[in-house]
N, C-alpha and C positions, 0 to 999 in steps of 0.2 A: 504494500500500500504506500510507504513510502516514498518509496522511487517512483509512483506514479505520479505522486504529488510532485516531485521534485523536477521529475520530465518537464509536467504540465507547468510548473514555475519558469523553466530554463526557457520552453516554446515562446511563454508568453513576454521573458524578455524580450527575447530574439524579434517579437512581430513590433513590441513597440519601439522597438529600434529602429526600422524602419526592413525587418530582412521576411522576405517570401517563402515557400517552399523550403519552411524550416522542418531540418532532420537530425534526429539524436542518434549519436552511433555509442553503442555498450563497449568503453575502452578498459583491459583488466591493465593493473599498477600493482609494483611490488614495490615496499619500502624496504631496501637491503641496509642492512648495519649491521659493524664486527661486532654487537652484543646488546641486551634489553639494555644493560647502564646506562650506553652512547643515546637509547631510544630515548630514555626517562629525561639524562639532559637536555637531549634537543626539544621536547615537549617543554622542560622549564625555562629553555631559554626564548623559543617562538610562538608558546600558545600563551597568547596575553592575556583573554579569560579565566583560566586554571590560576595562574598568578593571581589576579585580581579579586577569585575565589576565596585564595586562601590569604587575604592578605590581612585580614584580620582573627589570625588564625595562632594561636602561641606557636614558638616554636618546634615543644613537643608534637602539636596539632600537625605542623607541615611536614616534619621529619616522617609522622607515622603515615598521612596521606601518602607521601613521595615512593615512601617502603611499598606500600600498598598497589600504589603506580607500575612501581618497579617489579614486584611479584607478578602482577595481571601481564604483565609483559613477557616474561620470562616463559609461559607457555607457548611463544612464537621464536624462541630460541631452539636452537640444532647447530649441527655439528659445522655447520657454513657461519654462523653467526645467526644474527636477529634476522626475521623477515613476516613482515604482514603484507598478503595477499588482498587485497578490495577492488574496484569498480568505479570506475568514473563517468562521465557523460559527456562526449563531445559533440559540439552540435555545429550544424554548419546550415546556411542560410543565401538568398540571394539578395542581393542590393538593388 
């Protein structure tokens, strides 16, 4: 249901943009990193939400969040390193 919603969000950019004969193509993305660690700080350093979440948060509070971050990751570890699999949506349109 979601990705329906989100199609239907992406098409209706695209028309009020001014693009025609707009089409979503289903593009798969792998996130590759030497380890969940590298994942946990690249999410502390460029998802400004999650910061801004905890930013009223004791120290205790963020260390144990981070730990928590960091274990939920670790099940996308193997013997290549970190890697999460997902789906994106490329859309293309006429002018």
């Amino acid at each position: 249901m979601r990705a329906a919603r989100t199609a239907g969000v992406l098409k209706a950019a695209y028309r009020r943009a001014g693009f025609r004969d707009v089409r979503l193509y289903p593009v798969a993305v792998a996130l590759r990193l030497p380890s969940a660690a590298v994942c946990v700080r690249l999410v502390q350093e460029t998802v400004v939400p999650i910061t801004e979440l905890l930013a009223g948060a004791t120290d205790a509070e963020r260390e144990a969040t981070w730990a928590a971050v960091g274990q939920a990751r670790r099940q996308f570890e193997g013997p290549t390193g970190f890697e999460l699999q997902s789906e994106v949506l490329a859309g293309v349109g006429t002018k």
